[in-house]
C-alpha positions in Angstrom: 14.0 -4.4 -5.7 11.1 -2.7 -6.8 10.3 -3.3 -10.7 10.0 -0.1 -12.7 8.8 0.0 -16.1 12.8 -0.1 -17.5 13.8 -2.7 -15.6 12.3 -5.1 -18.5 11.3 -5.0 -22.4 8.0 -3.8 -22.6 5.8 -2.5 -25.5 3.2 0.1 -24.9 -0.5 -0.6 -24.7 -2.5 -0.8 -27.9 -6.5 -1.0 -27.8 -7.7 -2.5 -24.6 -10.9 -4.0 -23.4 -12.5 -4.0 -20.0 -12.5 -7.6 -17.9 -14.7 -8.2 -15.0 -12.2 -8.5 -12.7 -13.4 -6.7 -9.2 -11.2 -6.9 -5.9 -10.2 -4.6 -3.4 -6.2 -4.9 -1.6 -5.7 -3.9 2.3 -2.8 -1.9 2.4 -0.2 -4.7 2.7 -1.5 -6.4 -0.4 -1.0 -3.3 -2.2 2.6 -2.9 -0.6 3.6 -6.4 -2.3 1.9 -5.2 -5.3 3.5 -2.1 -5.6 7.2 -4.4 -5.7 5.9 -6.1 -8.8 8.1 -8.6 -10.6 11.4 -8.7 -12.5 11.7 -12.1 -14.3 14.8 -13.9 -13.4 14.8 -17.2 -15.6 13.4 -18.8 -18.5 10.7 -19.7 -16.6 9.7 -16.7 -15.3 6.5 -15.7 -18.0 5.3 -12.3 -16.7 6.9 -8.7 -16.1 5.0 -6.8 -13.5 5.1 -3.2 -12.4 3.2 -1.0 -10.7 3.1 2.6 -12.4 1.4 5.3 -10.9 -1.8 3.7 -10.1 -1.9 1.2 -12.9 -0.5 -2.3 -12.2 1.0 -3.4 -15.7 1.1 -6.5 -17.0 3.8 -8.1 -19.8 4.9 -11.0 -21.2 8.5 -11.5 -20.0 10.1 -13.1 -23.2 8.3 -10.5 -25.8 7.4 -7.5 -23.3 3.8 -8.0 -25.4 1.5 -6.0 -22.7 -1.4 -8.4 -21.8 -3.7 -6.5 -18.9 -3.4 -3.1 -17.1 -5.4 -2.6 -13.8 -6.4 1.0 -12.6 -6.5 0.7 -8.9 -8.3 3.3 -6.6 -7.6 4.7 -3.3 -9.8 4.4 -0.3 -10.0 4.2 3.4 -7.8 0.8 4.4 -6.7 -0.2 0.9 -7.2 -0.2 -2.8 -10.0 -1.3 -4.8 -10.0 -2.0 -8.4 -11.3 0.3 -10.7 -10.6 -1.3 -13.8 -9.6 -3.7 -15.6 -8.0 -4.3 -19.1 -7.0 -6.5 -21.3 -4.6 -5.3 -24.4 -6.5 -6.2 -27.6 -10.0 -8.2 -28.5 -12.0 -10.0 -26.5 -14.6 -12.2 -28.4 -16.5 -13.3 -26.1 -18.0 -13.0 -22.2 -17.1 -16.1 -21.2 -13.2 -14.8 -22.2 -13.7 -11.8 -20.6 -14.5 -13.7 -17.3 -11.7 -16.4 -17.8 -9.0 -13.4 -18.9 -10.3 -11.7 -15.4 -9.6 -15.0 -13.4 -6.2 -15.7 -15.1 -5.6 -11.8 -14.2 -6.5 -13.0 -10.2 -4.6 -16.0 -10.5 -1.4 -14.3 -11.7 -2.4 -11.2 -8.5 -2.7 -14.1 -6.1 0.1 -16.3 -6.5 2.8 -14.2 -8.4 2.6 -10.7 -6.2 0.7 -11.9 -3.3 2.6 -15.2 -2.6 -1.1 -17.0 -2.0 -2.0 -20.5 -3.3 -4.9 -20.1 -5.6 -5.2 -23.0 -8.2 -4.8 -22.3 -11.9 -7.7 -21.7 -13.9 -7.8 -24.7 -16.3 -9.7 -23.9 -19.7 -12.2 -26.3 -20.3 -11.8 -28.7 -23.1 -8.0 -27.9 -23.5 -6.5 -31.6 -23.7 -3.3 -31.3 -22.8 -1.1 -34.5 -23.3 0.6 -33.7 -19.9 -1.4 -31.8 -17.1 0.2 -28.8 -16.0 1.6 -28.1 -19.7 -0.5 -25.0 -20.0 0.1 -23.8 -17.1 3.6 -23.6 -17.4 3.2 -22.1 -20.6 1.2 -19.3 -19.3 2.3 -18.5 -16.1 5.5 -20.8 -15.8 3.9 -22.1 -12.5 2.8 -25.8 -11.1 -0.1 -25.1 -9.2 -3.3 -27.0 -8.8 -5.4 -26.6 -11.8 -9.2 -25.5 -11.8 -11.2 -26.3 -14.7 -13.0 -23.2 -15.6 -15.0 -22.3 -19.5 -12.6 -20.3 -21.9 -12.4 -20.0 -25.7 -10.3 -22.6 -27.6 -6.8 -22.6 -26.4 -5.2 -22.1 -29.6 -7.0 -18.2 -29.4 -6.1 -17.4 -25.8 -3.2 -14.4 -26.9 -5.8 -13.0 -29.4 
C-alpha cells in the first residue's frame, strides 16, 4: 500500500534548513520511493511518504518531521532539488552527516539497498549498533563518519 500523509501521525514542517544531499533516482527508484513507508512495529523509526513532489520524512513514534526533499523531473528519472532538514543546523559538518543519514534512510529503507550506517564519530556506545537502532531501528554495518555530539543530533 502506498503511504499517504494520513496513514500516520505527523506534525507539519516548522523552519527548515538546506542539507547537501545531491542524488538523482531512475525512474524505478522513484517508483519504490513514491510507495514510502507505513511503520508496522515498535521498531519501525520513520514514516515516509511521498507528497506531490516532496518526499517527507517523520519520526514514526512522535510524527516530529525531520527532512523534506523536493525532487525534480527530468529525462530518465528524478533528481534532487533540495534538501531540508526541519529545524537548526549548527554546523557544516551536521549538515553533511544529516545529508548522509537522509541517504542512508533513501537507500536501505525505500530502496531495499545495503548501505552501511553512518556512525558519528566519537559516539561511544556501550553496545555497537545501539544508535543505530535508535535512529533508524536497523542493524546494518556501521560507517564511522564526523557529526556533532550525539546528545544534539534531534536539535
Amino acid at each position: 500500500m502506498r503511504a499517504e500523509p494520513d496513514h500516520w501521525k505527523n506534525e507539519p514542517f516548522g523552519e527548515t534548513v538546506s542539507i547537501p544531499f545531491q542524488r538523482s533516482f531512475d525512474n524505478a527508484e522513484f517508483n519504490k520511493l513514491s510507495e514510502g513507508l507505513i511503520p508496522e512495529s515498535m521498531e519501525d523509526k520513520w514514516f515516509i511518504y511521498l507528497d506531490g513532489d516532496q518526499l517527507c520524512f517523520f519520526r514514526s513514534w512522535t510524527g516530529q518531521p525531520v527532512y523534506r526533499v523536493t525532487l525534480e523531473k527530468m529525462e530518465g528519472g528524478y533528481l534532487v532539488a533540495e534538501a531540508e532538514i526541519d529545524g537548526v543546523v549548527n554546523e557544516a559538518e551536521d549538515a553533511k552527516y544529516e545529508a548522509r543519514l537522509l541517504g542512508f534512510l533513501i537507500s536501505n529503507l525505500l530502496l531495499g539497498q545495503d548501505e552501511p550506517f553512518p556512525r558519528a564519530s566519537g559516539l561511544e556506545e556501550p553496545t555497537p549498533g545501539v544508535f543505530q537502532h535508535h535512529v533508524a531501528g536497523t542493524g546494518y554495518a556501521e560507517l564511522t563518519t564526523p557529526t556533532r555530539p550525539w546528545w544534539l543530533f534531534w536539535k
